[in-house]
C-alpha positions as CSV (number, residue, x, y, z in Angstrom):
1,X,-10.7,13.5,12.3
2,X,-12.4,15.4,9.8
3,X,-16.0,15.2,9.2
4,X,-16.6,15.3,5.2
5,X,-19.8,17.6,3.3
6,X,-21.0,15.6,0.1
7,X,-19.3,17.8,-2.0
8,X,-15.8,16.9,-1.4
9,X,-15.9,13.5,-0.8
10,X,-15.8,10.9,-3.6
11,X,-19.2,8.6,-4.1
12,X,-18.2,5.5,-3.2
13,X,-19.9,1.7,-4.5
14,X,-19.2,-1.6,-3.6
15,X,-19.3,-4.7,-6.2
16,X,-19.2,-8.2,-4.7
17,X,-18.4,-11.2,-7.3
18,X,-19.0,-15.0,-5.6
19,X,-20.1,-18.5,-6.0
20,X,-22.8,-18.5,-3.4
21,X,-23.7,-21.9,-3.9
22,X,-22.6,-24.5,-1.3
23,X,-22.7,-28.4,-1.4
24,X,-24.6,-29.7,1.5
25,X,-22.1,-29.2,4.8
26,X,-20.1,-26.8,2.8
27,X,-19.0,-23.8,5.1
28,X,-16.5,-22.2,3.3
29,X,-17.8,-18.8,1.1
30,X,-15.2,-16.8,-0.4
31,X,-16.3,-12.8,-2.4
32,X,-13.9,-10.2,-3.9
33,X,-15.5,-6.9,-2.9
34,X,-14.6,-4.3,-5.3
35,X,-14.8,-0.7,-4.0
36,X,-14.4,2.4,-6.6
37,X,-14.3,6.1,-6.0
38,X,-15.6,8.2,-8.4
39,X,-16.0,12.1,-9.1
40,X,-13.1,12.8,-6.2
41,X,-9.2,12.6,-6.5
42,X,-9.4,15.6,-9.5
43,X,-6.8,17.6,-8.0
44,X,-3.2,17.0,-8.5
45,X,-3.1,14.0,-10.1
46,X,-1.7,13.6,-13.7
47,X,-1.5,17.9,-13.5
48,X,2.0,19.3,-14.5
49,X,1.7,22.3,-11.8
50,X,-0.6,21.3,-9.1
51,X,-0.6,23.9,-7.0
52,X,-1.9,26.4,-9.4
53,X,-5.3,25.3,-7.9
54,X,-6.8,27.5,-5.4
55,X,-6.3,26.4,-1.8
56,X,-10.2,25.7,-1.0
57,X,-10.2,23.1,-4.4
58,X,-9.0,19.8,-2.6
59,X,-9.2,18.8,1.3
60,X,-7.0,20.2,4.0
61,X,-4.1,18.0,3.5
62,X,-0.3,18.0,5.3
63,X,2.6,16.1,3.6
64,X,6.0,15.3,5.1
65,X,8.9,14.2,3.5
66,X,11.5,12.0,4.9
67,X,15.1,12.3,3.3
68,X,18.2,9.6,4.3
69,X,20.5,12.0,5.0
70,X,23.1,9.0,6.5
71,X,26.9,8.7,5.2
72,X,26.4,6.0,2.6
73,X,24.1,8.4,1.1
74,X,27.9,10.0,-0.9
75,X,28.6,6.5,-2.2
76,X,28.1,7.6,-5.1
77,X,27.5,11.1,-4.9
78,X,24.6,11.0,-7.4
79,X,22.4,9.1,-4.5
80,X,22.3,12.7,-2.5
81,X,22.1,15.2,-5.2
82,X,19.7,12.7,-7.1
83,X,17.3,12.9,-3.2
84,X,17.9,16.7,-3.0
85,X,16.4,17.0,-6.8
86,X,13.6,14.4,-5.9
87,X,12.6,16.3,-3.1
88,X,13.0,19.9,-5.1
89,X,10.4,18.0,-7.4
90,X,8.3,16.5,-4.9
91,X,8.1,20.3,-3.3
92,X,7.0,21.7,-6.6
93,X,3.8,19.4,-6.6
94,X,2.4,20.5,-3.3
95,X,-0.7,22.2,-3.8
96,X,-1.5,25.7,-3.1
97,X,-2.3,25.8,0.9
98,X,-1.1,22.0,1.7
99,X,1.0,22.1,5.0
100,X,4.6,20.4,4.4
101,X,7.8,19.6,6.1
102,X,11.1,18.7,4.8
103,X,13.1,16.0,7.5
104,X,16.7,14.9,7.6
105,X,17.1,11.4,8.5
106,X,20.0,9.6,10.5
107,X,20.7,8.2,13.5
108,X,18.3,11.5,14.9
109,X,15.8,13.3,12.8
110,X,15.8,16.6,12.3
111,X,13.4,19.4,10.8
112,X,15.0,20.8,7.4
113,X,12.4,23.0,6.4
114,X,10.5,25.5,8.3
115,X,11.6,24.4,11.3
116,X,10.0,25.1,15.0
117,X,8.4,22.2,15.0
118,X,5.6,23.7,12.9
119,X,4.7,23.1,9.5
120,X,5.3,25.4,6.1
121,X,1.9,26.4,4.1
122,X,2.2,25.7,0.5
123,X,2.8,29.0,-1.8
124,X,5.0,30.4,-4.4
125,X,7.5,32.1,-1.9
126,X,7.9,28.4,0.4
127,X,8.0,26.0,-2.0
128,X,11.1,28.3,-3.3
129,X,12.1,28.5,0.5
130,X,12.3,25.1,0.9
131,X,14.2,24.3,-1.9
132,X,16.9,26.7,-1.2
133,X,16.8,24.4,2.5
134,X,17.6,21.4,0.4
135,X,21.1,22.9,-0.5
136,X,22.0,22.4,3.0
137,X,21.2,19.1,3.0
138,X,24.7,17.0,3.1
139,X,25.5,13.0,4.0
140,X,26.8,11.6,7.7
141,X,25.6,9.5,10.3
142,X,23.5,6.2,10.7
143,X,20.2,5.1,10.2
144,X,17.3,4.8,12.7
145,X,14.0,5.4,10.8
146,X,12.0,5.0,13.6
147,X,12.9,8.4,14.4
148,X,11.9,9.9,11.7
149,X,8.7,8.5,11.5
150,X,8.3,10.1,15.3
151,X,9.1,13.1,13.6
152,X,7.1,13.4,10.6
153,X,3.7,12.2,13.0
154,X,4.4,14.9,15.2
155,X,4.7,17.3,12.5
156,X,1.8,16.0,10.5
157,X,-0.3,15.8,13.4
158,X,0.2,19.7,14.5
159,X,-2.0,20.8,12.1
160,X,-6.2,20.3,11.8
161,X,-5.8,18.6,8.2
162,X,-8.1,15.8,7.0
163,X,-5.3,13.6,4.8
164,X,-1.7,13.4,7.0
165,X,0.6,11.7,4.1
166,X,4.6,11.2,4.5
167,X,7.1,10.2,1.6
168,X,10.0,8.0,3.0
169,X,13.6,7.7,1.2
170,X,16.2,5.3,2.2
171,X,19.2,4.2,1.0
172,X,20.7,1.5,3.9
173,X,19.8,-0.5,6.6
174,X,18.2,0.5,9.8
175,X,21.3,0.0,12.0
176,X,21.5,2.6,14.4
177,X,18.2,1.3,16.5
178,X,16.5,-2.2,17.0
179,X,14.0,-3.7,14.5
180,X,11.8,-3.6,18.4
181,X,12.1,0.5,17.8
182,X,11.2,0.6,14.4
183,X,8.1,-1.7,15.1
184,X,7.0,0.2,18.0
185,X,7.6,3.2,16.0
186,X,5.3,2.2,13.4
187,X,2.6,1.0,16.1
188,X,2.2,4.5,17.3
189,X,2.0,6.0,13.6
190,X,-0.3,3.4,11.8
191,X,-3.9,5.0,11.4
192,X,-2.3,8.0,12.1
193,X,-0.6,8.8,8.3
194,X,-0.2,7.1,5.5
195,X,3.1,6.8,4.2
196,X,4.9,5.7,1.0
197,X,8.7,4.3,1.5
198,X,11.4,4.2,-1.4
199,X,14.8,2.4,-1.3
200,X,17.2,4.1,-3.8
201,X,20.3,2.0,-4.7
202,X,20.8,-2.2,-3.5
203,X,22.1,-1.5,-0.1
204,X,19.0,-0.9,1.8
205,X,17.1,-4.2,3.2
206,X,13.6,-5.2,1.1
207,X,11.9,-6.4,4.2
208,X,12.2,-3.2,5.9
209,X,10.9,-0.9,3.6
210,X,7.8,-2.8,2.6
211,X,7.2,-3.5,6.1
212,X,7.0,0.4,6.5
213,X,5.1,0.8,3.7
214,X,2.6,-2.0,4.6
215,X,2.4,-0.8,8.2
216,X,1.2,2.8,7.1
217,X,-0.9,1.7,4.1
218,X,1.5,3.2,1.7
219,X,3.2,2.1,-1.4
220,X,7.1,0.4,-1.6
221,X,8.8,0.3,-4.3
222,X,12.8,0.4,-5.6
223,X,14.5,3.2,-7.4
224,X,17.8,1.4,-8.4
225,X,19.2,4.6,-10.4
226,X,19.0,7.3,-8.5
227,X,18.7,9.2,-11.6
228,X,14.9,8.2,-11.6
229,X,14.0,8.9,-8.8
230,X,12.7,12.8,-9.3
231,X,9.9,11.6,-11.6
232,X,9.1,9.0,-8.9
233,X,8.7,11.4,-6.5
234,X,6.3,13.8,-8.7
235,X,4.5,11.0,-9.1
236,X,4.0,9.8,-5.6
237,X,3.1,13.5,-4.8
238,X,0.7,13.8,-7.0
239,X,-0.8,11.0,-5.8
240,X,-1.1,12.0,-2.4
241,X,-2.3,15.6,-3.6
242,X,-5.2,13.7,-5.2
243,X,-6.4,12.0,-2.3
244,X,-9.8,13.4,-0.9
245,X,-10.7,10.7,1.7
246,X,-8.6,9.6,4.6
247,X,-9.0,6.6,7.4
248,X,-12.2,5.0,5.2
249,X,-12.6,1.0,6.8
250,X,-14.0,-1.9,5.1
251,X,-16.9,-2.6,7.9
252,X,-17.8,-6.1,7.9
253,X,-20.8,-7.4,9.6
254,X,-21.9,-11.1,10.0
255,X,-24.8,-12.8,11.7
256,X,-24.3,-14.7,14.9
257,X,-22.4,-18.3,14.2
258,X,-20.3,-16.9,11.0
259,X,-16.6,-16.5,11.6
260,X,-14.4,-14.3,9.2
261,X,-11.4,-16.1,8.3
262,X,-9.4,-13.5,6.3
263,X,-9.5,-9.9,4.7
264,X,-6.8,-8.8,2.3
265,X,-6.8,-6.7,-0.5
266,X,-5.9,-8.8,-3.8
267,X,-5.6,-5.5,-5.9
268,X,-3.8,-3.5,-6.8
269,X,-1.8,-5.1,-4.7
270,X,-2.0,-7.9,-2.0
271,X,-2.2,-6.7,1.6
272,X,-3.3,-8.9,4.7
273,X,-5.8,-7.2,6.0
274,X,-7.5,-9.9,9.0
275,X,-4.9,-8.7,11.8
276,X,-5.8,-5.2,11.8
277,X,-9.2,-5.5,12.9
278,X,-10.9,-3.3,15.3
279,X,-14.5,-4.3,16.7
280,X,-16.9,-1.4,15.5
281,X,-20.3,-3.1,17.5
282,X,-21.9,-6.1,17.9
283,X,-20.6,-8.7,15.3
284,X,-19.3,-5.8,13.3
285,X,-15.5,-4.9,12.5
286,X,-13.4,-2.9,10.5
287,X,-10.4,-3.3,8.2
288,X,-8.4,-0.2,7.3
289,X,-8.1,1.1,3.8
290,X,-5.9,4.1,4.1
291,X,-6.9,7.5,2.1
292,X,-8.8,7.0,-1.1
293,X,-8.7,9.3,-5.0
294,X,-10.1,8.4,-7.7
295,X,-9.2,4.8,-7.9
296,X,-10.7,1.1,-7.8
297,X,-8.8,-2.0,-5.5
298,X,-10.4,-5.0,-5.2
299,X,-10.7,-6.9,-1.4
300,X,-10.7,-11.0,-0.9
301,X,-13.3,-11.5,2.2
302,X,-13.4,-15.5,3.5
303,X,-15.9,-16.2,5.4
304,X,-17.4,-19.5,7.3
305,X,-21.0,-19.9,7.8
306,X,-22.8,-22.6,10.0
307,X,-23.6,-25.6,7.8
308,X,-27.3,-25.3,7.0
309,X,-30.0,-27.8,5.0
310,X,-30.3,-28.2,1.3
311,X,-32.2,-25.3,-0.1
312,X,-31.7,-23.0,2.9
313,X,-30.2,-19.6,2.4
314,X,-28.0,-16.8,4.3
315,X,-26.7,-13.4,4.3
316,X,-22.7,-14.5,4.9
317,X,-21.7,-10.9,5.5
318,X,-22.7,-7.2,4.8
319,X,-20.3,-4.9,3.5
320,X,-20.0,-1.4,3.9
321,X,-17.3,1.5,4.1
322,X,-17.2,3.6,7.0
323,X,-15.3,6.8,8.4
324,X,-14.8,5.9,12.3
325,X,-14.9,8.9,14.4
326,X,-12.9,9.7,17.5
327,X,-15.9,9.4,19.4
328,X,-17.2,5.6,18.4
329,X,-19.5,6.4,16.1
330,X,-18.0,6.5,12.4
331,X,-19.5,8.2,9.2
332,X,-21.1,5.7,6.6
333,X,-20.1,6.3,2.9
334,X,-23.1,5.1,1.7
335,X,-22.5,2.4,-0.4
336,X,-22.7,-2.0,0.6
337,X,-22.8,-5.3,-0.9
338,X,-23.9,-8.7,0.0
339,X,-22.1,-12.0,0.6
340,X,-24.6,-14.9,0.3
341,X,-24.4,-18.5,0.9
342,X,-27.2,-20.9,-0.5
343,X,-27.0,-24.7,-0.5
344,X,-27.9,-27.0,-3.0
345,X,-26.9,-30.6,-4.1
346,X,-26.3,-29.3,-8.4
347,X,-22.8,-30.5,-8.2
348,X,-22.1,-28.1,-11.2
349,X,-23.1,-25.3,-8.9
350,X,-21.7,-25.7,-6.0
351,X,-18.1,-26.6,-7.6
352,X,-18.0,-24.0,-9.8
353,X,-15.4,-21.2,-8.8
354,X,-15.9,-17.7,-9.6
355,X,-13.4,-16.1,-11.8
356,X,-12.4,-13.2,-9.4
357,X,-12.1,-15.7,-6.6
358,X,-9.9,-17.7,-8.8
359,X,-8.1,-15.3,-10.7
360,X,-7.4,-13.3,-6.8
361,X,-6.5,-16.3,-5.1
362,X,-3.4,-17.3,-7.7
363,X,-2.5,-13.4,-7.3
364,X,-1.9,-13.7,-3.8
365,X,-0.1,-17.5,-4.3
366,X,1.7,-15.6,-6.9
367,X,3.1,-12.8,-4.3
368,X,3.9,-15.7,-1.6
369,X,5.7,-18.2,-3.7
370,X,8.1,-15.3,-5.0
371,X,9.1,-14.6,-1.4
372,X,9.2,-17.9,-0.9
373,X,11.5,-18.9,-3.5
374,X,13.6,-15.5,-3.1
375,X,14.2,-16.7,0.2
376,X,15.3,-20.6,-0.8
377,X,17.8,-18.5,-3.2
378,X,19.2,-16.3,-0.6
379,X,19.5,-19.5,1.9
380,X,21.1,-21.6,-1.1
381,X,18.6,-24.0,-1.8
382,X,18.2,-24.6,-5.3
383,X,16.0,-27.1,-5.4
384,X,13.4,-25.0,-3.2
385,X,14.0,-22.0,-5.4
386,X,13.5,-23.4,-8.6
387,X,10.6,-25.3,-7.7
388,X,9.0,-22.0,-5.8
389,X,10.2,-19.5,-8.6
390,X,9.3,-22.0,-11.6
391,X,5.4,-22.2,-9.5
392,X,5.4,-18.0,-9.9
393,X,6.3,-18.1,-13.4
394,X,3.5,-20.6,-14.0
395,X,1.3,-18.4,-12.6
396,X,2.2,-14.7,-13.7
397,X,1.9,-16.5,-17.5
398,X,-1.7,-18.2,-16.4
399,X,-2.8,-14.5,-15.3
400,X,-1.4,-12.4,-17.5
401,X,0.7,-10.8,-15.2
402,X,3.3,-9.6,-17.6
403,X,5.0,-7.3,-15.6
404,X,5.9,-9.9,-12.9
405,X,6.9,-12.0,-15.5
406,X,9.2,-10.2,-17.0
407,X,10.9,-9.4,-13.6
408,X,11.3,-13.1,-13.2
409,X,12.7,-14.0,-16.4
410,X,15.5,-11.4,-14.9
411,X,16.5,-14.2,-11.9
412,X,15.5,-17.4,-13.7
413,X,15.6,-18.8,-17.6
414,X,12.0,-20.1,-18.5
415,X,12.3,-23.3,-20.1
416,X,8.4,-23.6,-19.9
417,X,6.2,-20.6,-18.8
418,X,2.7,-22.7,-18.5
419,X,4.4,-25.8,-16.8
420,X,6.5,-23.6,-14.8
421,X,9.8,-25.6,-15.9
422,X,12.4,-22.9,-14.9
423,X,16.4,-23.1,-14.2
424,X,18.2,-20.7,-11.5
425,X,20.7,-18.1,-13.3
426,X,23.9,-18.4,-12.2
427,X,24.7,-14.4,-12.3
428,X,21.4,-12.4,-11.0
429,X,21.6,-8.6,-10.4
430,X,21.1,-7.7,-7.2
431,X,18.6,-4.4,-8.5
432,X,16.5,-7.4,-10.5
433,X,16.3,-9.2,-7.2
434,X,15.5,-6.4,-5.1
435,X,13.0,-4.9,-7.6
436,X,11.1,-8.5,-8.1
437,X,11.1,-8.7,-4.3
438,X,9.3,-5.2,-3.9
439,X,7.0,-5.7,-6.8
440,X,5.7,-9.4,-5.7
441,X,3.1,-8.0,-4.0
442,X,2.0,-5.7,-7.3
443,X,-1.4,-7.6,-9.2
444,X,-3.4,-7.4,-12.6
445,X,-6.7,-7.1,-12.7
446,X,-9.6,-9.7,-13.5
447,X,-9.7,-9.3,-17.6
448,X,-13.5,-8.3,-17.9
């Protein structure tokens, strides 16, 4: 775990929005914490050629990515050369001095580029290297991602690097090991690298690849043409090469009597955060975040307080952001914000509902009543469907969630987007489906 100077990390500040007025035995206080990073994430994102910055510009950073390398991967034959191109791509926006590994996935993994169980050093002469690998790569065999995961954290974890990130393509189902496998095999990875997971084509299973995704604090997403999926890639690398910050938590500290109830980040997208909570001290926990850039997400925090008196007042929680060390202690980022409570009998007070509360708590609805009524559709219940889907169109149109809406119109015809009056489509494509079950988890922002 790396221990960070000023210089190169990002300065960090925490926002909270709340109603901290309670009626009188009201227990329940609900914030969105909003954390930016600014002045960090300048390298590699949104930069055509990354790595002509110098090696000492951005942190020490490995990368390894994962290519399904199994036999459906020939059917068509566009899937494979579209992944070797992707990958060519994703190679050419590795920075200058980043460590990488190419892996073939199937039923084993195995190490396409360097090889040795070591990893490559970003340059001129490897990135060519390890494109001229790629030619070798060819389709045959199963599936068991869990293996390659294994893989890639051994790899990644070879080096001394401060950001371990790994890029995961699949095109099928995990059938050559048991969903126990995979699981375990992302228990021994999480916290370890982050990784982002793409499923290219219709035949690969939505569930799985989010779960990856959400297990490794990563992104999911589908790439239904293979022909797109080069520019993905870019993209995602760039992302990663922007990352300065790795392993930050969301500390969370409440006075004796107060009981968290749930963490998730609402933005920008909605991940449950309340399981993954390690104790860091005496009424003190922390939530992981992942690596951080340049960006901004927005956390929901519930807490319950002990009921107090009219006019009496408390500190709910105290937020900060952390960098836990190996050794206990953990590196504070510098930046906290307060959740209050305060009771009082002004009605109008105490019922009001802050706008990020509100606007966060139909964003996460939103994302569970699209699963919900994906699954109804799948199990052939219409009536649940309709009901469930016609309830998520409601609420992308109430929030301004265009995107979300527009992938639903692609599964149901809106009769009436604000009542959510909504009729099943006979014929759906299974890419719309797949792509509006990935993205339900996608948000829009409180309009300021």
């Amino acid at each position: 775990m790396a221990n960070f100077s000023k210089s190169n990390v990002p300065q960090f500040s925490v926002d909270v929005y709340q109603n901290e007025y309670l009626p009188d035995g009201g227990r329940e206080v609900s914030a969105i914490v909003t954390v930016t990073a600014t002045g960090g994430g300048t390298v590699g994102t949104g930069v055509s050629a990354p790595h002509l910055y110098s090696p000492g510009q951005g942190p020490d950073a490995a990368v390894a990515i994962m290519v399904d390398c199994s036999g459906s991967m020939d059917y068509p034959p566009t899937k494979m050369r579209g992944a070797r191109e992707a990958t060519a791509a994703a190679i050419d926006a590795v920075r200058d001095g980043v460590h990488f590994t190419v892996i073939d996935g199937t039923h084993v993994a195995r190490e396409v580029y360097p090889g040795g169980g070591r990893l490559a050093v970003a340059d001129a002469t490897t990135r060519e290297q390890a494109k001229q690998a790629l030619r070798r790569l060819s389709a045959g065999g199963g599936t068991a991602i869990g293996t390659w995961l294994r893989l890639a954290d051994r790899l990644l974890s070879s080096s001394e690097v401060a950001i371990r990130h790994g890029i995961l393509l699949t095109d099928g189902r995990n059938e050559h090991e048991s969903p126990e496998d995979l699981k375990a095999a992302l228990d021994s990875c999480a916290g370890r690298f982050t990784c982002d997971a793409r499923g290219v084509g219709t035949d690969w299973e939505v569930k799985e690849v989010t779960a990856i995704a959400s297990a490794l604090l990563g992104t999911a997403d589908i790439v239904a043409d293979p022909a797109g999926l080069a520019g993905d890639f870019t993209q995602m690398m760039e992302t990663a090469m922007g990352k300065e910050v790795a392993d930050v938590a969301l500390r969370l500290w409440t006075p004796l009597g107060t009981e968290i109830k749930f963490v998730k980040q609402v933005a920008p997208t909605v991940a449950e955060l309340t399981d993954r909570r390690t104790e860091a001290g005496p009424r003190a926990g922390d939530y992981p975040t992942g690596s951080w850039g340049d960006e901004s997400r927005d956390y929901h925090v519930c807490v319950e307080v002990p009921s107090a008196g009219l006019g009496q007042e408390m500190l709910a929680a105290r937020v900060s952001l952390v960098i836990p060390q190996p050794d206990g202690s953990a590196q504070n980022l510098g930046a906290q914000g307060l959740v209050r409570a305060v009771w009082t009998d002004d009605m109008a007070a105490s019922t009001s509902i802050n706008p990020q509360v509100a606007h966060y708590t139909g964003q996460a609805e939103l994302a569970q009543v699209i699963q919900q009524g994906l699954d109804a559709r799948k199990a052939g219940d219409v009536d649940g469907a309709t009901a469930k889907l016609g309830r998520a169109v409601q609420l992308a149109s109430a929030s301004g969630n265009a995107d979300t809406a527009k992938l639903l119109a692609k599964v149901v015809d809106v009769v009436d987007a604000a009542a959510g009056t909504v009729r099943l489509k006979a014929k759906v494509e299974e890419a719309d489906e797949m792509t509006l079950e990935t993205r339900s988890t996608k948000t829009v922002r409180v309009k300021k």
